[in-house]
MDTraj code that builds the backbone (N, CA, C; nanometers):
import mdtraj as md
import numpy as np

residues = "UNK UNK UNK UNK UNK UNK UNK UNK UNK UNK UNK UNK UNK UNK UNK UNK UNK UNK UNK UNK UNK UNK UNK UNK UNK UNK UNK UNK UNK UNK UNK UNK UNK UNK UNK UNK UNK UNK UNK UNK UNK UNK UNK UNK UNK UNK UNK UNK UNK UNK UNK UNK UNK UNK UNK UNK UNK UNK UNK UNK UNK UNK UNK UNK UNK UNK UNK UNK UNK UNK UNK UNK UNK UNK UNK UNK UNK UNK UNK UNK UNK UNK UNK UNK UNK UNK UNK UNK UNK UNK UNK UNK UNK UNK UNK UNK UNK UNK UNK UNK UNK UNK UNK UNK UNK UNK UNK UNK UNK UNK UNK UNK UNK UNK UNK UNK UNK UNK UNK UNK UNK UNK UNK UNK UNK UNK UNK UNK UNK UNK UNK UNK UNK UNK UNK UNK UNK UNK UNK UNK UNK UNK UNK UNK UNK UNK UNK UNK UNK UNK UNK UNK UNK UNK UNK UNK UNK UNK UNK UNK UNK UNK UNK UNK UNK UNK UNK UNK UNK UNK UNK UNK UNK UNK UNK UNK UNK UNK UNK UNK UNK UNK UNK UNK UNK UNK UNK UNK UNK UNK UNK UNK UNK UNK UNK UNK".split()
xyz = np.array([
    [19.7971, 25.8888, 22.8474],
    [19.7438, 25.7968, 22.7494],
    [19.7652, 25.8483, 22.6069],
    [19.7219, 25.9671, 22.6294],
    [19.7859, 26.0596, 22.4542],
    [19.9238, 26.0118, 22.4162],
    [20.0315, 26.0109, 22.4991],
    [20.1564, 25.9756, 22.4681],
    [20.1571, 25.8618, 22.4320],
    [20.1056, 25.7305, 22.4828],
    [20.1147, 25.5784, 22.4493],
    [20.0703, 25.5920, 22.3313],
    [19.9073, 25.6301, 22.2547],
    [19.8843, 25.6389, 22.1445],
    [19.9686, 25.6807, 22.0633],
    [20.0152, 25.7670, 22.0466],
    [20.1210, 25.8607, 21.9820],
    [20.2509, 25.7840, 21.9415],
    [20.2952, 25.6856, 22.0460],
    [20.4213, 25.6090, 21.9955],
    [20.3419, 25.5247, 21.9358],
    [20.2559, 25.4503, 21.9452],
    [20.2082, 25.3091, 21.9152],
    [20.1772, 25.3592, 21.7391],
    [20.1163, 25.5044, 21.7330],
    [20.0594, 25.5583, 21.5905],
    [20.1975, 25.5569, 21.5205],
    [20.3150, 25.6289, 21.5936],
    [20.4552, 25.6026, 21.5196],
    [20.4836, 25.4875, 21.4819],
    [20.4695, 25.4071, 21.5673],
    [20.5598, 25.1874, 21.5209],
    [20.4633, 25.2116, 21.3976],
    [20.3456, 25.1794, 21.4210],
    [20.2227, 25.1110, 21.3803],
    [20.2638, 25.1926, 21.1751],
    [20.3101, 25.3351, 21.1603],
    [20.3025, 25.4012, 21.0379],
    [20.4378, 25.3690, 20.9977],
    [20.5435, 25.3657, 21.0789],
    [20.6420, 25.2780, 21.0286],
    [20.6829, 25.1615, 20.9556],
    [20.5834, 25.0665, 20.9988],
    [20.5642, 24.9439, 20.9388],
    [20.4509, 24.9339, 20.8374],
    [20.3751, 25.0527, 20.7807],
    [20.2406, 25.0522, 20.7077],
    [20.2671, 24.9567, 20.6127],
    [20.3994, 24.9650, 20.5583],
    [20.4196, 24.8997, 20.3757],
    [20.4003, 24.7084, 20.4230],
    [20.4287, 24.6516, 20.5280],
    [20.4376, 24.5656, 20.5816],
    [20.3148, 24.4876, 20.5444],
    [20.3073, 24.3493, 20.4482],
    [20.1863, 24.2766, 20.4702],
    [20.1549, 24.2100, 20.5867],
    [20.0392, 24.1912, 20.5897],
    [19.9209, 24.1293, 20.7252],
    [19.9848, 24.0269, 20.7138],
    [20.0024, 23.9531, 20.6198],
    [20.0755, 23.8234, 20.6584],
    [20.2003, 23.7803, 20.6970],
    [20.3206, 23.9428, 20.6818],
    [20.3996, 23.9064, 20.7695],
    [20.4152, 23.9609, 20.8946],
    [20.2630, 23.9934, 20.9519],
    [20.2670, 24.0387, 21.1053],
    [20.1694, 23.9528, 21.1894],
    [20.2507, 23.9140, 21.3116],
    [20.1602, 23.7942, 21.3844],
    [20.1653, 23.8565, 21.5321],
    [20.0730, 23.8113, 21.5831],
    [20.0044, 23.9223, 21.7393],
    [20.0060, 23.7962, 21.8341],
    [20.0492, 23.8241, 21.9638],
    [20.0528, 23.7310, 22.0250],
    [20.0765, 23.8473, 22.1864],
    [20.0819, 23.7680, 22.3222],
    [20.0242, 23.8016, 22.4314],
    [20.1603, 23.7171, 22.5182],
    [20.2201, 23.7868, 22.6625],
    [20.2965, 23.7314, 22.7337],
    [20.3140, 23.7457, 22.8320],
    [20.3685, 23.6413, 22.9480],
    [20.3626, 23.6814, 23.0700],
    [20.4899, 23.6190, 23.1383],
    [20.5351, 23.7437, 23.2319],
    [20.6730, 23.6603, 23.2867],
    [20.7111, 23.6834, 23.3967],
    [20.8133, 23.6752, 23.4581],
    [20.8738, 23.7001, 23.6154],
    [20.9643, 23.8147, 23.6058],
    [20.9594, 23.9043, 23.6919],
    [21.0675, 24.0146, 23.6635],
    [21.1343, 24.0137, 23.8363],
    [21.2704, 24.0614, 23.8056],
    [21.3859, 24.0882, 23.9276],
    [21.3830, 24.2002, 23.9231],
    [21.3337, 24.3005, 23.9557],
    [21.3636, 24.4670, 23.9585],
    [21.4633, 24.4995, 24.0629],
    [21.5216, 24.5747, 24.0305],
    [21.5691, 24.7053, 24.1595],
    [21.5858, 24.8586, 24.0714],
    [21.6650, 24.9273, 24.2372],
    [21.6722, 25.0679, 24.1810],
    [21.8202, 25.0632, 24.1867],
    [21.8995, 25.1301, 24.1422],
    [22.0536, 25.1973, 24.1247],
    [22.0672, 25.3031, 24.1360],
    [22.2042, 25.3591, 24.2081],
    [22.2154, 25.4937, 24.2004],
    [22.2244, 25.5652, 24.3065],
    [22.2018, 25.6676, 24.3611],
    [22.2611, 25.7704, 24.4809],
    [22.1258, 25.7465, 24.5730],
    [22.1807, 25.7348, 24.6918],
    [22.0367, 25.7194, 24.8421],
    [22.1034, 25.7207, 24.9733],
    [22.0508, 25.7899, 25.0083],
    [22.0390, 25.8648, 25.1373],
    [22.0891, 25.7663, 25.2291],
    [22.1612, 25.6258, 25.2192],
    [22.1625, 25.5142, 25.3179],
    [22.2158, 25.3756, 25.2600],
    [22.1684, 25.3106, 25.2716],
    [22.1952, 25.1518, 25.2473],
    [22.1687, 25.1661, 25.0655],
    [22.2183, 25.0375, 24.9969],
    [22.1556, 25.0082, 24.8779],
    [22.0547, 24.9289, 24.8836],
    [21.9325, 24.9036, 24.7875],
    [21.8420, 24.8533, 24.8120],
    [21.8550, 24.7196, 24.7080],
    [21.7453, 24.6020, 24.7348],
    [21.7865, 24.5097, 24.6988],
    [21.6742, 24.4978, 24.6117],
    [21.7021, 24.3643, 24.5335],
    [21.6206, 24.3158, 24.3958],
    [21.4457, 24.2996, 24.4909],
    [21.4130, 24.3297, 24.3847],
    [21.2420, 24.2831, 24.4120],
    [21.1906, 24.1693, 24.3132],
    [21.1263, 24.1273, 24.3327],
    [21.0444, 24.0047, 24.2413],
    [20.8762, 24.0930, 24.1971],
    [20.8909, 24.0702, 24.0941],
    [20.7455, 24.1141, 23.9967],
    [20.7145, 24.0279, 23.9402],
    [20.6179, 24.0670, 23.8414],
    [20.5409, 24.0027, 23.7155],
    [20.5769, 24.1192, 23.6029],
    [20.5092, 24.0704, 23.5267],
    [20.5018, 24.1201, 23.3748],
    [20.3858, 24.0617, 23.2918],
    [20.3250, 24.1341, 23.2049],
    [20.2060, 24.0895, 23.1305],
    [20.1719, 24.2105, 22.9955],
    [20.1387, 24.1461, 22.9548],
    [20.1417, 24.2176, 22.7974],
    [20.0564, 24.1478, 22.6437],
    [20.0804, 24.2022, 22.5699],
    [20.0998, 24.1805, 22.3909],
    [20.1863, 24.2292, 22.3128],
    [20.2326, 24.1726, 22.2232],
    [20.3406, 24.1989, 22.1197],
    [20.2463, 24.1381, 21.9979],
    [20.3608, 24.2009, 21.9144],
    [20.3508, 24.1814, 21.7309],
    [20.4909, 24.1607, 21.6917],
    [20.5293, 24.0797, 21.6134],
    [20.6116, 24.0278, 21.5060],
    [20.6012, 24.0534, 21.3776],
    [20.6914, 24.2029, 21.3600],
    [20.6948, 24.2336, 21.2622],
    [20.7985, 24.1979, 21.1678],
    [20.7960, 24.1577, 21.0099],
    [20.8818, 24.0655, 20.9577],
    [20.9834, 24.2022, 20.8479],
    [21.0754, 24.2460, 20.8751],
    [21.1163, 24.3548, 20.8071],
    [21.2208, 24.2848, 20.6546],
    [21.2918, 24.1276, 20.7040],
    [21.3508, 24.0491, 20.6192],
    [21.3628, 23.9556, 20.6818],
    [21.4211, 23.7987, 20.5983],
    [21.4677, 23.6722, 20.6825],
    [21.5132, 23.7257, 20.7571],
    [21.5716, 23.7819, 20.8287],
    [21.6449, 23.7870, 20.9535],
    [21.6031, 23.8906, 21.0650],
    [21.5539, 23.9924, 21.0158],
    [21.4754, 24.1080, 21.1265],
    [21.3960, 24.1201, 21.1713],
    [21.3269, 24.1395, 21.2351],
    [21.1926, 24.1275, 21.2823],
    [21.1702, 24.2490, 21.3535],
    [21.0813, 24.3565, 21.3961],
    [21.0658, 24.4106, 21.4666],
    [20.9003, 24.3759, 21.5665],
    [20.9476, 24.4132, 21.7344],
    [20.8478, 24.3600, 21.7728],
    [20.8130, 24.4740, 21.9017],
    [20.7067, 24.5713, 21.8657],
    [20.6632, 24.6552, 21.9531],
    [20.5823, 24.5525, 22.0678],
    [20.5765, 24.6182, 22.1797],
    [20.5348, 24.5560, 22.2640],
    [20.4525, 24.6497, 22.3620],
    [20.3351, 24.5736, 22.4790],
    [20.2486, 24.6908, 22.5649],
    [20.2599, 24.6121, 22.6981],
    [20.3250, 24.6441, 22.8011],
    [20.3501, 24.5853, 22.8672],
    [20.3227, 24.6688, 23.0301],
    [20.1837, 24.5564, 23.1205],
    [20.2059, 24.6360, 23.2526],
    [20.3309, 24.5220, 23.3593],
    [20.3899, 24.6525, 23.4285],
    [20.5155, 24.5438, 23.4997],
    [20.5090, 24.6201, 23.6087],
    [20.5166, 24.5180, 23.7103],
    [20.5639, 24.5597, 23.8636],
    [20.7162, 24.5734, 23.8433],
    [20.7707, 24.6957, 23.9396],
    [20.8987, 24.7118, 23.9565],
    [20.9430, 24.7661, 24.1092],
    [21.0665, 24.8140, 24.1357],
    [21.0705, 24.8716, 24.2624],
    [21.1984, 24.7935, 24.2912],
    [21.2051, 24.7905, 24.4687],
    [21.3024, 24.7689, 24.5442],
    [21.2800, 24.7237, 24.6665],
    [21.3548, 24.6691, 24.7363],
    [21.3346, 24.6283, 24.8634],
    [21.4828, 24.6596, 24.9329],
    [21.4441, 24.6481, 25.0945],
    [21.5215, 24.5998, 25.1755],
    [21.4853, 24.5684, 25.3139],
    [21.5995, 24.4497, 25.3323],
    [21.5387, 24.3745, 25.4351],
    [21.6816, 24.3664, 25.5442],
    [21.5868, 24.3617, 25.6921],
    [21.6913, 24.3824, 25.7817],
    [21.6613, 24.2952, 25.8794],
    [21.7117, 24.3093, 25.9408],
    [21.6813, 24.2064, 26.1038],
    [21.5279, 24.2647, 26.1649],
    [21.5291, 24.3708, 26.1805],
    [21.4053, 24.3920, 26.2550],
    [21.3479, 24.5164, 26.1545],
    [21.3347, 24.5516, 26.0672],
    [21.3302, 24.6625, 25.9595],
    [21.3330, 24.5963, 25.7900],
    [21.1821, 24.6168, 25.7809],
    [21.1657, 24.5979, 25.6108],
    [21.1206, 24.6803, 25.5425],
    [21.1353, 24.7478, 25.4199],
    [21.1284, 24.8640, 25.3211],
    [21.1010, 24.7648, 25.1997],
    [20.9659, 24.8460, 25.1641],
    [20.9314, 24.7798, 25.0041],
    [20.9156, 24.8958, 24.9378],
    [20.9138, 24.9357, 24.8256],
    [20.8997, 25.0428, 24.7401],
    [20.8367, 24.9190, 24.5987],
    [20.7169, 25.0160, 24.5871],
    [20.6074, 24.9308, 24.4683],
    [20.5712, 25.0151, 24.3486],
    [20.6648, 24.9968, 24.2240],
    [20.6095, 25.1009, 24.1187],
    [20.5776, 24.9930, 24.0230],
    [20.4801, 25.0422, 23.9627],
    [20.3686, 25.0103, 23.8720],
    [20.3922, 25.0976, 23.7303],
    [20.4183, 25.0384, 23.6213],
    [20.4989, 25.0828, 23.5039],
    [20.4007, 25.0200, 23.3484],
    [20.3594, 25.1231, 23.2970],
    [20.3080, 25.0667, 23.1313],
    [20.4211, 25.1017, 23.0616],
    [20.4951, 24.9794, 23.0471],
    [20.6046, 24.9996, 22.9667],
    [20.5651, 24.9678, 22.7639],
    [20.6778, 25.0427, 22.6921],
    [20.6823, 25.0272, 22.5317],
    [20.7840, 25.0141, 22.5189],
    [20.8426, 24.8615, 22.5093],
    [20.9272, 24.8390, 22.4415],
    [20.9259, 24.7970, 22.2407],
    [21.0716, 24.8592, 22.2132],
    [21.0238, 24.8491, 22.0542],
    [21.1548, 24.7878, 22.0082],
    [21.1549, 24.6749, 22.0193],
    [21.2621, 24.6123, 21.9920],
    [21.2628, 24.5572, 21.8371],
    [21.4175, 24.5391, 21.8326],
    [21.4094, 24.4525, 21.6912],
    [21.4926, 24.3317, 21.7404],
    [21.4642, 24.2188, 21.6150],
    [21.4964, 24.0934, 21.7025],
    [21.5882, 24.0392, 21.5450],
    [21.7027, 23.9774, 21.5584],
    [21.7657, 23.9332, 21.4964],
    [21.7607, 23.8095, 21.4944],
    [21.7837, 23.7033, 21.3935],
    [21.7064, 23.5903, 21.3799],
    [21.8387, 23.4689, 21.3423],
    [21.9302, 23.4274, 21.4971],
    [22.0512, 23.3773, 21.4856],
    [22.0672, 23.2241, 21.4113],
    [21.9212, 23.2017, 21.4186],
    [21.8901, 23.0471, 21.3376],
    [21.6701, 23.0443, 21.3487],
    [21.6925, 22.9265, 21.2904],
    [21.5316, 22.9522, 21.2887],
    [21.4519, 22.9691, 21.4530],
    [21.5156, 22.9269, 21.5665],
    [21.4498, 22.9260, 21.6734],
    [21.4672, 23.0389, 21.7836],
    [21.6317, 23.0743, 21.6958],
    [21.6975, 23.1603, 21.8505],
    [21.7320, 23.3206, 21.7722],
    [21.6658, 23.3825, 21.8509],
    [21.6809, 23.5306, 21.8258],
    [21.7677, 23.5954, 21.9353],
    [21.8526, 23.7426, 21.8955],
    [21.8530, 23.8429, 21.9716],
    [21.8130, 23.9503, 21.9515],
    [21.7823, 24.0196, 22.0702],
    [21.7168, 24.1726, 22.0718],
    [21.7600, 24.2401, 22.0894],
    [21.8023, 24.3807, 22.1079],
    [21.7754, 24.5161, 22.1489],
    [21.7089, 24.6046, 22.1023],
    [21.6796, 24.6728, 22.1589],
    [21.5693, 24.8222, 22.1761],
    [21.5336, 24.9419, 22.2789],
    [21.5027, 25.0177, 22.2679],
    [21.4360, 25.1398, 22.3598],
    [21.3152, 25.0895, 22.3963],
    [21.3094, 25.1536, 22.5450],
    [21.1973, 25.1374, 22.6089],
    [21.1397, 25.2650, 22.6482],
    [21.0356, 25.3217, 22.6432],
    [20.9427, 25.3842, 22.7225],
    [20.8958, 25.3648, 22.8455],
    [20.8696, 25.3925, 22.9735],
    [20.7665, 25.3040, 23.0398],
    [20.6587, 25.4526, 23.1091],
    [20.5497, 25.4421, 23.1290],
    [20.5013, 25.5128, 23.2020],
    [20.4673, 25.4817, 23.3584],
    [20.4428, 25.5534, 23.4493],
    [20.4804, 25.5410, 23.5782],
    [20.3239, 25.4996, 23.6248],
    [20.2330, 25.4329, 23.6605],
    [20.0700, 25.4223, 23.6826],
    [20.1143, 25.4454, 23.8790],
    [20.1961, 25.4069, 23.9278],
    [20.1623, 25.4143, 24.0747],
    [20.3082, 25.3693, 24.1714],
    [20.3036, 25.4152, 24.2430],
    [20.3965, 25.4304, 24.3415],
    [20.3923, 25.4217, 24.4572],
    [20.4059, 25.3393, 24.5402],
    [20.3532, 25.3118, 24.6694],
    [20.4817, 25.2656, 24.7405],
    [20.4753, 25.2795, 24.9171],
    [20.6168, 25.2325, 24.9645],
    [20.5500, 25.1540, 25.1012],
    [20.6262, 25.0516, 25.1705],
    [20.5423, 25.0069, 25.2857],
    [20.6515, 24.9512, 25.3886],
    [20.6595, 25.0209, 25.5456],
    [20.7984, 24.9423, 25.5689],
    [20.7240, 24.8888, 25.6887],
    [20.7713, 24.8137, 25.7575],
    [20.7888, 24.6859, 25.8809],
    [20.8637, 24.6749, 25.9460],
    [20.8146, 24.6956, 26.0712],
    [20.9286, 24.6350, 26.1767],
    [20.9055, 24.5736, 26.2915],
    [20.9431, 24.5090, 26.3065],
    [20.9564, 24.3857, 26.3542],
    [20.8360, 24.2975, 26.3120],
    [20.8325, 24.2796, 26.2256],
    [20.7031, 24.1979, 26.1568],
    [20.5798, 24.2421, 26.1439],
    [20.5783, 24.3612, 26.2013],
    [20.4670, 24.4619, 26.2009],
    [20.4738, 24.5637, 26.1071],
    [20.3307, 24.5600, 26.0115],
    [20.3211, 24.6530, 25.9271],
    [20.2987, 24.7720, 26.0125],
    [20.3835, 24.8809, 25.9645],
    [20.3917, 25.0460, 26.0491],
    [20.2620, 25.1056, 26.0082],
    [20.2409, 25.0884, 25.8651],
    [20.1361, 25.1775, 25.8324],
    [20.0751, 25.1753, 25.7279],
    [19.9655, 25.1504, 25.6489],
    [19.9248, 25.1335, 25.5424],
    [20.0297, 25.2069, 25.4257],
    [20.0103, 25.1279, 25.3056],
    [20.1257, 25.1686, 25.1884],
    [20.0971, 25.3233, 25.2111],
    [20.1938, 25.3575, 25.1714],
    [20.2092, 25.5154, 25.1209],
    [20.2463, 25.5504, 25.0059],
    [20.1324, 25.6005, 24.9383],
    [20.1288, 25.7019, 24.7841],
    [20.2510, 25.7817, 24.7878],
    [20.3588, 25.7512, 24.7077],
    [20.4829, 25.8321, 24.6657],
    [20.4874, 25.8662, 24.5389],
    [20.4010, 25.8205, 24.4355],
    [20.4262, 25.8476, 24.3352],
    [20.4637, 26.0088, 24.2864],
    [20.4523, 26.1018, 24.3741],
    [20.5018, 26.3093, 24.3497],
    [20.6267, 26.2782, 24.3495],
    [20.7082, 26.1371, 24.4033],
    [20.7970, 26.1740, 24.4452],
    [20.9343, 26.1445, 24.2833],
    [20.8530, 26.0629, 24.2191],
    [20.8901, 26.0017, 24.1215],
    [20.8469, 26.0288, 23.9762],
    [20.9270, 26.0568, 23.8955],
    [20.8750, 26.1166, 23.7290],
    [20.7755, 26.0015, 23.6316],
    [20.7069, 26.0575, 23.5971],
    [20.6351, 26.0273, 23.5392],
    [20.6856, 25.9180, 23.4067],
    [20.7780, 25.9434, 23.3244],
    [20.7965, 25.8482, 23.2227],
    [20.9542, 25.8542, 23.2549],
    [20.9841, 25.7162, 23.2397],
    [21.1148, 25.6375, 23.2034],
    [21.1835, 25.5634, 23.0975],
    [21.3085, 25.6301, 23.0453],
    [21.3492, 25.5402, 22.9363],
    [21.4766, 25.4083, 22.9673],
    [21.4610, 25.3656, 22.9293],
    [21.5315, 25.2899, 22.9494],
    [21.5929, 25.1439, 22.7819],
    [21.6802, 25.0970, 22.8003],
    [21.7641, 25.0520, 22.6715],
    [21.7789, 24.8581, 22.7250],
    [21.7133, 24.7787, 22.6509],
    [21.6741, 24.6519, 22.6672],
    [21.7824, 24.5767, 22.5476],
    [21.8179, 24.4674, 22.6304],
    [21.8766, 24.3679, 22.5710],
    [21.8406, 24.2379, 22.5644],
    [21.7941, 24.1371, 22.5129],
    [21.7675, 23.9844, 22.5185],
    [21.7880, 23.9281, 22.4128],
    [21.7056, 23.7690, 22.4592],
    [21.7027, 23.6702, 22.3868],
    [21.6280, 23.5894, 22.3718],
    [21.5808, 23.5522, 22.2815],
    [21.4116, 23.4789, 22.2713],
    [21.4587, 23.3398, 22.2015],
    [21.3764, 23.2287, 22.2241],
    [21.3927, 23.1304, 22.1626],
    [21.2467, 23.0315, 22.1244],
    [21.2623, 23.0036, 22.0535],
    [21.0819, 22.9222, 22.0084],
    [21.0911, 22.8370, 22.0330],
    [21.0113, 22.8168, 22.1335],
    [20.9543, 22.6214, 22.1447],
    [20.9220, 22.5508, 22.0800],
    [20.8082, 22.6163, 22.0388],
    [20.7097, 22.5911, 21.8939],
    [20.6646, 22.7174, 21.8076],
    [20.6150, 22.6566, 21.6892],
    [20.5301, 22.7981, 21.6436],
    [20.4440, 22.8695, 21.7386],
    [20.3899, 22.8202, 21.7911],
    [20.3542, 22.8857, 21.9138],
    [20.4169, 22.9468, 22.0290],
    [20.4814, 22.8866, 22.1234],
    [20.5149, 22.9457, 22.2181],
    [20.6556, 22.9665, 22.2250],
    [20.7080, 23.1016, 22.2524],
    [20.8533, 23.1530, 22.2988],
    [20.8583, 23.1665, 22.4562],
    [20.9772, 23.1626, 22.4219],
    [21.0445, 23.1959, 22.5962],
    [21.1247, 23.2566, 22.5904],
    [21.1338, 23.4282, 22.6879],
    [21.2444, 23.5202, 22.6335],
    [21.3278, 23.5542, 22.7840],
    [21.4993, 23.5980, 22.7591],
    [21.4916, 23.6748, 22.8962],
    [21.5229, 23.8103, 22.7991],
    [21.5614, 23.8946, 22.9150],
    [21.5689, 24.0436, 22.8256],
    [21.6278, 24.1365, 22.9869],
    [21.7333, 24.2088, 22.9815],
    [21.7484, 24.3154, 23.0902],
    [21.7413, 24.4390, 23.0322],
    [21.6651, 24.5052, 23.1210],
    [21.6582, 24.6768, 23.0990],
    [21.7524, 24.7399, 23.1339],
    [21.7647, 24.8360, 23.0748],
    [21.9239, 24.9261, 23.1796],
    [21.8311, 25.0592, 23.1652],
    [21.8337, 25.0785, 23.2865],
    [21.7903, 25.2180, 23.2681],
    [21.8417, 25.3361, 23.2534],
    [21.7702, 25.4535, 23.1460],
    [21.9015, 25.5468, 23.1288],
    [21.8615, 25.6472, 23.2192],
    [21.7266, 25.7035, 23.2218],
    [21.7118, 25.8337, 23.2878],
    [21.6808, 25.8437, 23.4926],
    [21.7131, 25.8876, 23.5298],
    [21.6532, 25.9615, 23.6544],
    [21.5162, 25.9414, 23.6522],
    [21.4489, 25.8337, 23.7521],
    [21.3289, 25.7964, 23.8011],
    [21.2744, 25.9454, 23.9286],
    [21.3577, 25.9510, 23.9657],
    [21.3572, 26.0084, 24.0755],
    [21.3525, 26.1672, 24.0404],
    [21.2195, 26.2476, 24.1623],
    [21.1849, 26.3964, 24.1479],
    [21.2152, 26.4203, 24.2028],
    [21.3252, 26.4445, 24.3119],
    [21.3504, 26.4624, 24.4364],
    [21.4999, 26.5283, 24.4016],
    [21.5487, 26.6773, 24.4573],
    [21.6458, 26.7526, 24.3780],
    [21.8017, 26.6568, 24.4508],
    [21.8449, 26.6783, 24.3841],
    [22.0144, 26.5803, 24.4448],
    [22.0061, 26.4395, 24.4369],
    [21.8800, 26.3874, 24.3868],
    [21.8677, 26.2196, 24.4019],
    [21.8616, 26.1578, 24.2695],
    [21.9648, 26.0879, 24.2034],
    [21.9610, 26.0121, 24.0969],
    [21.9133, 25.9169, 24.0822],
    [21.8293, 25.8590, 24.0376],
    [21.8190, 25.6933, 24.0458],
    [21.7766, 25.6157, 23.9453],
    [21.7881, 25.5054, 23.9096],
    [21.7499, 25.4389, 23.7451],
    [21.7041, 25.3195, 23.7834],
    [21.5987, 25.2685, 23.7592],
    [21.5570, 25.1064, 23.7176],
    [21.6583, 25.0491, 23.6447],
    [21.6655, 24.9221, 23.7236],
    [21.7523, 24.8250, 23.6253],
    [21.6336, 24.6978, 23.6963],
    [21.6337, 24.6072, 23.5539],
    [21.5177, 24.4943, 23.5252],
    [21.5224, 24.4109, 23.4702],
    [21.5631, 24.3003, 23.5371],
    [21.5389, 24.1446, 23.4716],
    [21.4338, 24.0799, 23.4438],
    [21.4157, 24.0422, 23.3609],
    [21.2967, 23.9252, 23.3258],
    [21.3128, 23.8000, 23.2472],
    [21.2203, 23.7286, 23.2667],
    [21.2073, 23.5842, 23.1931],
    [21.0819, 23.5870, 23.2071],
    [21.0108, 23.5568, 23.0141],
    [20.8784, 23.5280, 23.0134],
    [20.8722, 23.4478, 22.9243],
    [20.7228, 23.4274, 22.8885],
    [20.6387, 23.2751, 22.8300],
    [20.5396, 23.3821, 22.6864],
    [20.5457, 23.3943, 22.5960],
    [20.4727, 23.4453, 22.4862],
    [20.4147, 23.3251, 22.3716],
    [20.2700, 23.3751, 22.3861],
    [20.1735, 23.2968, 22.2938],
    [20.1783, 23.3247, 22.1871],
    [20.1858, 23.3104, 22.0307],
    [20.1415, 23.3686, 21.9220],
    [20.0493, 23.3231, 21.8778],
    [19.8901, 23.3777, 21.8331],
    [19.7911, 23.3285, 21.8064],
    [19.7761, 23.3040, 21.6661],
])
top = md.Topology()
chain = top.add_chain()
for i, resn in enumerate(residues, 1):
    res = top.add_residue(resn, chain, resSeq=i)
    for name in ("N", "CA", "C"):
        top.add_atom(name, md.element.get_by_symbol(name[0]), res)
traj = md.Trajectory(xyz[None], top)
């Protein structure tokens, strides 16, 4: 939690010179496609379906820039599915993204930025033959604690009020604690953001 403060105290002193009136706070929620990439012991694993939920700020740097830190909890992970054999892997992520958003006309923006995410939980659960084997299993030892990762999208305004964004993560670092095993989040989303 020291660390989240700590970036949020960085955005937040970055933007000090910034008037209140050109910063607007608003709240979002969306659908995410997760998987994992990268080196495994077997098969590749397939996309998972999440959520996403959060707050952002719109910060106004000129007509055209904007920067928009964000606090975001997101389901992520992986699956795979077989004929008689199912594997879920369930990570739980407080992600910081700190994007800046370029402003291609008055409605339609693009983004990129760095992401942070922190790791809250890790759980795995497999099945077979339609039978749960065994209550989830706590993996999170098995997996590092913070992830960076490098975001790309595109937001567009409905109204003054409400946007609709997609955005993919690429992940840069090694999720994975486990010696010889590489692995990176990669993350799709599409969400719905309020500005109040």
């Amino acid at each position: 939690m020291k660390k989240v403060l700590f970036i949020l105290a960085i955005a937040i002193a970055a933007t000090g010179s910034v008037n209140a009136q050109d910063v607007k706070i608003g709240a979002k929620v969306g659908l995410n496609l997760a998987n994992i990439t990268g080196d495994f012991d077997g098969d590749d694993l397939d996309a998972k379906t999440g959520f996403n939920l959060g707050v952002f700020a719109e910060i106004s740097l000129s007509d055209k820039l904007i920067f928009q830190p964000e606090l975001l909890f997101s389901t992520q992970g992986a699956k795979s599915e077989e004929t008689n054999y199912n594997y879920s892997l369930k990570l739980n992520y407080l992600n910081i993204p700190l994007m800046i958003k370029y402003a291609v006309t008055d409605k339609f923006a693009l983004e990129l930025g760095p992401q942070v995410g922190f790791l809250l939980s890790a759980n795995e659960e497999e099945t077979f033959n339609g039978e749960t084997a065994s209550d989830e299993e706590d993996v999170k030892d098995y997996f590092k604690s913070i992830d960076f990762g490098l975001n790309f999208g595109a937001s567009f305004d409905v109204s003054e009020k409400i946007i609709i964004g997609a955005r993919y993560n690429l992940g840069l670092s090694n999720i994975s604690d486990i010696e010889d095993i590489n692995v990176k989040n990669s993350l799709f989303s599409l969400s719905v953001g309020y500005r109040f």
